[in-house]
C-alpha positions as CSV (number, residue, x, y, z in Angstrom):
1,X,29.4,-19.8,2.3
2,X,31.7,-17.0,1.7
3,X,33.3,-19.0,-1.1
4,X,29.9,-19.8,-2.5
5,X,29.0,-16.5,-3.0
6,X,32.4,-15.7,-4.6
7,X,31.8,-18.6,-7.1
8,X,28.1,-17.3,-8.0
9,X,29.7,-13.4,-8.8
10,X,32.2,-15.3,-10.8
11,X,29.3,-17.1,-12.6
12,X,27.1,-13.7,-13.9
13,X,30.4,-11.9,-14.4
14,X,31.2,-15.2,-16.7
15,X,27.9,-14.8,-18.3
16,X,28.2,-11.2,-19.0
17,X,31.0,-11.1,-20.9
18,X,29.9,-14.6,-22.9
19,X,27.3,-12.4,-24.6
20,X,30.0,-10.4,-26.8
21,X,31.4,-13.5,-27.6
22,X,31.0,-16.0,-30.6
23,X,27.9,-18.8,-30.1
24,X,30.2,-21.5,-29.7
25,X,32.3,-19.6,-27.4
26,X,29.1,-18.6,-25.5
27,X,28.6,-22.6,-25.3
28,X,31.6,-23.6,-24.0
29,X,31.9,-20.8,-21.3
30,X,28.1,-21.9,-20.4
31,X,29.0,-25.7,-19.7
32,X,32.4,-24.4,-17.4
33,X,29.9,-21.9,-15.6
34,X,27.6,-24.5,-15.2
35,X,30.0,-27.2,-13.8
36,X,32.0,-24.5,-11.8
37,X,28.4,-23.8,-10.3
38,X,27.7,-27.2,-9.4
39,X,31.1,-28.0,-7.7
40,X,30.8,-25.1,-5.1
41,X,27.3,-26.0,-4.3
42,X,28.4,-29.3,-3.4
43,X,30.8,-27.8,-1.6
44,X,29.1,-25.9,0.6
45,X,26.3,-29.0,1.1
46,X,29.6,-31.1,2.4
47,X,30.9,-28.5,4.3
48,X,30.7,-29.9,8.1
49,X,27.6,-28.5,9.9
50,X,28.7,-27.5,13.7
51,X,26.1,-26.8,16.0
52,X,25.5,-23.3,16.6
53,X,22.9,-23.9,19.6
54,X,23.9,-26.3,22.0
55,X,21.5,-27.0,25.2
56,X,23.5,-28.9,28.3
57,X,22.2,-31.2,30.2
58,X,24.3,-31.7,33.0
59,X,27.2,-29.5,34.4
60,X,30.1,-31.6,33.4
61,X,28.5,-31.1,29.6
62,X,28.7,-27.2,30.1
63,X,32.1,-27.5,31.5
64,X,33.9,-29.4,28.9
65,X,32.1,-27.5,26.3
66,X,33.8,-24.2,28.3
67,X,37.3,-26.2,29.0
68,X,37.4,-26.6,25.3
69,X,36.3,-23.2,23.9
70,X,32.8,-23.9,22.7
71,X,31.0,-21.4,25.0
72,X,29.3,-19.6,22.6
73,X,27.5,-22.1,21.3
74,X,25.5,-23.1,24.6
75,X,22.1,-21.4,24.4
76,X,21.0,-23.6,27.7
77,X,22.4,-25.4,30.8
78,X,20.7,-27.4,33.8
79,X,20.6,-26.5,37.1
80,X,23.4,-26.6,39.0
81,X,26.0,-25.4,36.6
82,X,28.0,-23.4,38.2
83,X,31.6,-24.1,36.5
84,X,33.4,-22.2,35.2
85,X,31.4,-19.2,37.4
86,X,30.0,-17.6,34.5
87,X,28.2,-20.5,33.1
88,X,25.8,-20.1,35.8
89,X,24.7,-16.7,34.0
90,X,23.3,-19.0,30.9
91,X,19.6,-19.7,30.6
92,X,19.0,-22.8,32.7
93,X,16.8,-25.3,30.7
94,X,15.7,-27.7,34.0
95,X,17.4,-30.0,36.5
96,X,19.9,-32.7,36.2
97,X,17.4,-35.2,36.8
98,X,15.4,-36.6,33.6
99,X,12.0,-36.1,35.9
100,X,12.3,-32.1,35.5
101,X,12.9,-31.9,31.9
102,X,11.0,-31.6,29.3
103,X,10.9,-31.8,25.3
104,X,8.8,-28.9,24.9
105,X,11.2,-26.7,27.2
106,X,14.6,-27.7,25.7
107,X,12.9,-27.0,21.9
108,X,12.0,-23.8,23.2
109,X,16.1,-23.0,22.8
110,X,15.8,-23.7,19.2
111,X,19.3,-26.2,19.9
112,X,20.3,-27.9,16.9
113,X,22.4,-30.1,19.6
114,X,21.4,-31.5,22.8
115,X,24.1,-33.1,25.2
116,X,22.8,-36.2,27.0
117,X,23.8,-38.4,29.8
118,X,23.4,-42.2,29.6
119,X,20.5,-43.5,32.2
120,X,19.6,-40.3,32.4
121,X,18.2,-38.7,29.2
122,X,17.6,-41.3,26.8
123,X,14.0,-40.7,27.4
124,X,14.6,-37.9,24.7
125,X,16.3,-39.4,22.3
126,X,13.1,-40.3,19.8
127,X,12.0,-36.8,20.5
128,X,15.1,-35.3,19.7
129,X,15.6,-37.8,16.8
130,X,11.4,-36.2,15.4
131,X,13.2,-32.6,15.4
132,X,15.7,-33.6,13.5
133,X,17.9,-32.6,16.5
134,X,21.6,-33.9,17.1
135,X,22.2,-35.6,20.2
136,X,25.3,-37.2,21.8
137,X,25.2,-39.3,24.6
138,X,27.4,-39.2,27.6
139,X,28.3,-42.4,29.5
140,X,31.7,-41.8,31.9
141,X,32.6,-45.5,33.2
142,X,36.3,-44.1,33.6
143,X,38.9,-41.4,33.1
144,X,39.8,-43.1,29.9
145,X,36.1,-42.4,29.1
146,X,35.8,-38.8,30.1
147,X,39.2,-37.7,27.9
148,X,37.8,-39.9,25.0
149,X,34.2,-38.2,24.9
150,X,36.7,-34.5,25.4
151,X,37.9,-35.4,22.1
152,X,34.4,-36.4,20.6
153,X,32.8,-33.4,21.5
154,X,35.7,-31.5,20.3
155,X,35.4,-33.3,16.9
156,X,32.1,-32.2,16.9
157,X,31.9,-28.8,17.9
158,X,34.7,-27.9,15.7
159,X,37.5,-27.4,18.3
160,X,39.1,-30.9,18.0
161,X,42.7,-28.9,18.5
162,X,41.6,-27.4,21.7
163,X,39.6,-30.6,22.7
164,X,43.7,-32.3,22.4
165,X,45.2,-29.4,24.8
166,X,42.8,-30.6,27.3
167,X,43.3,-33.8,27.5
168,X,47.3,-33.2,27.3
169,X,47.1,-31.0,30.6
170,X,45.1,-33.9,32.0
171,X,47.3,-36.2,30.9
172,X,50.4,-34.1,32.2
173,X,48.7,-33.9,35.6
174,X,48.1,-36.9,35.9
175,X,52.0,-38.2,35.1
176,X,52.7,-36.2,38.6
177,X,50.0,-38.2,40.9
178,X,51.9,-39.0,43.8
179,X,50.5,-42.9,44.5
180,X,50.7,-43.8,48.8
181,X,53.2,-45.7,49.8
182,X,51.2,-48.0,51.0
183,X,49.6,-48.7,47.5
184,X,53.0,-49.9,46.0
185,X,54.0,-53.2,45.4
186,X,57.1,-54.4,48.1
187,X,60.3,-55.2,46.2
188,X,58.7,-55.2,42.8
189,X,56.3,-58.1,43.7
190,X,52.4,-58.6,43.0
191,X,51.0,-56.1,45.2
192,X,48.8,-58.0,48.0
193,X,46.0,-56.9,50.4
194,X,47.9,-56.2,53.0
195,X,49.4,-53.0,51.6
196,X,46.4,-52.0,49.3
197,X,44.3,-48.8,50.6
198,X,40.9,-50.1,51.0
199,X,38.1,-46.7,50.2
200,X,34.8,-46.9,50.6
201,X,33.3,-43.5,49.3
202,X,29.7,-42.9,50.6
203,X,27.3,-41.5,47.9
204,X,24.6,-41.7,50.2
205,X,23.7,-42.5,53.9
206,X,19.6,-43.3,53.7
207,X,19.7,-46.1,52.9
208,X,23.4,-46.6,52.3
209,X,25.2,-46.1,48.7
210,X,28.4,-46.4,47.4
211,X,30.3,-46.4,43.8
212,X,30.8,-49.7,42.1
213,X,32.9,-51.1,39.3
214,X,31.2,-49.5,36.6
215,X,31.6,-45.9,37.9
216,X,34.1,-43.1,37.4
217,X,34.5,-42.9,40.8
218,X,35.7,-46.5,40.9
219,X,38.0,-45.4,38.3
220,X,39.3,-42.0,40.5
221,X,40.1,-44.2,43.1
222,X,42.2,-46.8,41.4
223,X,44.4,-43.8,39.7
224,X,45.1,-42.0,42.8
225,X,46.2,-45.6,44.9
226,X,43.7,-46.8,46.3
227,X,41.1,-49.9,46.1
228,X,37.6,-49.1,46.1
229,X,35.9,-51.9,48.5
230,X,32.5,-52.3,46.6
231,X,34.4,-53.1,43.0
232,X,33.0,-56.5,43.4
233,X,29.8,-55.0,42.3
234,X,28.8,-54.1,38.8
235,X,26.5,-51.1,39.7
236,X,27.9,-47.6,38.8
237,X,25.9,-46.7,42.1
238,X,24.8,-50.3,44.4
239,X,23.0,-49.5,47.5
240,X,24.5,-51.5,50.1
241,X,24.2,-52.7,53.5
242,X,25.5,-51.4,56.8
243,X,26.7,-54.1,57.8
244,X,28.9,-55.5,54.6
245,X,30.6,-51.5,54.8
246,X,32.0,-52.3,58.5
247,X,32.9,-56.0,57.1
248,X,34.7,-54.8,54.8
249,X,37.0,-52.3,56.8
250,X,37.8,-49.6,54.6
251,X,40.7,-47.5,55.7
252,X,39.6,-44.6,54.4
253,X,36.1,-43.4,54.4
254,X,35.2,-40.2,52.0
255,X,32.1,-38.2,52.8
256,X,30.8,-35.5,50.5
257,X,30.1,-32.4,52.1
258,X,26.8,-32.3,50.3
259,X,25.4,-35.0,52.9
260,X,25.6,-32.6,56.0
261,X,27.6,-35.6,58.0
262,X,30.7,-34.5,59.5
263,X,33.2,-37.2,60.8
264,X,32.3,-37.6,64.4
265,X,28.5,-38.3,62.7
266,X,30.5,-41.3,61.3
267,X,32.1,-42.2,64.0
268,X,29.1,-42.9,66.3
269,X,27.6,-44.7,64.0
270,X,26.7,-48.4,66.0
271,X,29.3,-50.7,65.1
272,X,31.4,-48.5,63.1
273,X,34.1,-47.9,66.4
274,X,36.3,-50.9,64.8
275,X,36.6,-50.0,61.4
276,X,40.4,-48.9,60.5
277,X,39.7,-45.5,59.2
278,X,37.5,-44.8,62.5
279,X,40.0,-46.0,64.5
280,X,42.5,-44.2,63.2
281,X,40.5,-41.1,62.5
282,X,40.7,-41.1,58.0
283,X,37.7,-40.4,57.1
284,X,37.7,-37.2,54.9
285,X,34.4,-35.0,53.9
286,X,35.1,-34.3,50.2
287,X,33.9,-31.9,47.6
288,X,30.9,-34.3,45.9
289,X,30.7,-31.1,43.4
290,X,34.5,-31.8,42.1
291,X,34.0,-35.4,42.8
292,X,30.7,-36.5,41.0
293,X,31.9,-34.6,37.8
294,X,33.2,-36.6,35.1
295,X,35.1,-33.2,33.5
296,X,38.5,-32.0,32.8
297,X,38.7,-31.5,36.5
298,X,38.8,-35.3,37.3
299,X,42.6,-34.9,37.0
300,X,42.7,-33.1,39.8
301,X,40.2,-34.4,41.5
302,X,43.1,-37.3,41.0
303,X,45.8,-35.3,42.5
304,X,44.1,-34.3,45.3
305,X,43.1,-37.9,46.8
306,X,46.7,-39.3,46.1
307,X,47.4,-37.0,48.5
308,X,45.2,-37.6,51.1
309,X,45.6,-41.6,50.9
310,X,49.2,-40.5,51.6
311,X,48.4,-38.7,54.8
């Protein structure tokens, strides 16, 4: 805009001085005002237009928009989002879950960009779409995934070189995940069951749910070592039976503190006395805030189960 504006007091200068000048001068100077006029207009109607007003609708949205530098531009968040610490002090728009949002509240915000999640918020997609509101949809099936949509939203936001740091860091973290032992092929051969670390990672406990293949979670496990014993079914998140859990004899068992269980709830749980990660007392209550989050933080959220699959 600021070279707009310098093009226009160029223009009337232009035109001031053409009126000392001779008619065809005054004709020629005209057409190169005119043209000169036109170009910077177009200019500023190509220019890329990066949302100003951004309302989140999840916390992982707010914190990649913070891990990247786009703070300033969220006017809204949903409940719960509470990382970094001070993006808990923006205005909170309504609750993760589609059921508590509505159009009316998020237009109040005046956003001229809403951040989605797949299954989720597509609900407000044609209503966005009416406002003439910019949307983008989030759907994190993997790590891959979460440093991909990093660099989409960076692109977007205008902060594509801070959107790369991020997902360098990640990357560099990542390079230093300590994989178990236990997880590593024998003598460079295919790596079997008998040395793979089977995980099953409880989402919920009533009725019974788990991650599946099509969940980040799936994906957390298999970087830090380990085999996630529901990846036979497609479901980012399958309810499942009591029974095929304690035939399938994880080895490790991860909780999330969120559920109120504590191991020893696990462990007299009928039946579940023979499973390997009772029996030899690995079952570990996680952080289902740090877990459930497909952010910048997976990474360590990486680093941190490597290690205790290696305990």
């Amino acid at each position: 805009m600021k070279h707009f504006v310098r093009k226009i007091s160029i223009v009337f200068l232009m035109l001031l001085l053409s009126t000392s000048l001779s008619a065809k001068a005054r004709k020629t100077i005209k057409k190169k005002v005119k043209k000169n006029a036109k170009e910077a207009a177009e200019k500023v109607v190509q220019a890329p237009q990066y949302p100003k007003a951004i309302v989140t609708l999840s916390p992982s949205a707010a914190e990649i928009l913070y891990a990247i530098g786009a703070q300033d531009q969220i006017v809204a968040v949903s409940e719960f989002t509470d990382y970094p610490p001070e993006a808990a002090e923006k205005p909170v728009v309504g609750g993760f879950d589609g059921k508590t949002l509505s159009i009316e509240t998020i237009i109040s915000y005046e956003p001229d960009f809403v951040y989605l999640t797949e299954g989720m918020h597509n609900f407000l997609i044609d209503s966005l779409n009416s406002y003439g509101i910019k949307w983008y949809l989030s759907n994190p099936t993997s790590v891959t995934a979460i440093e991909n949509e990093i660099l989409e939203i960076g692109e977007l936001t205008d902060h594509a070189d801070e959107a790369s740091l991020v997902v360098a860091q990640m990357a560099e973290k990542l390079s230093t995940a300590y994989v178990p032992e236990a997880a590593k092929p024998e003598d460079d051969e295919v790596e079997t069951l008998d040395n793979t670390i089977n995980i099953y990672y409880e989402v919920w406990n009533s009725p019974f749910m788990s991650a599946g293949a099509s969940s980040f979670i799936n994906d957390i496990i298999v970087h830090a070592g380990g085999k996630n014993i529901f990846d036979d079914l497609t479901d980012a998140y399958p309810m499942v039976s009591e029974e095929s859990i304690i035939a399938r004899e994880p080895d490790v068992i991860l909780i999330p503190k969120s559920t109120g269980i504590s191991a020893d709830d696990v462990k007299a749980r009928d039946g579940w006395s023979s499973i390997p990660a009772v029996e030899n007392n690995r079952i570990f209550l996680i952080d289902d805030n740090l877990y459930s989050r497909p952010s910048p933080r997976v990474a360590d959220v990486i680093l941190e189960l490597a290690e205790l699959l290696n305990q």
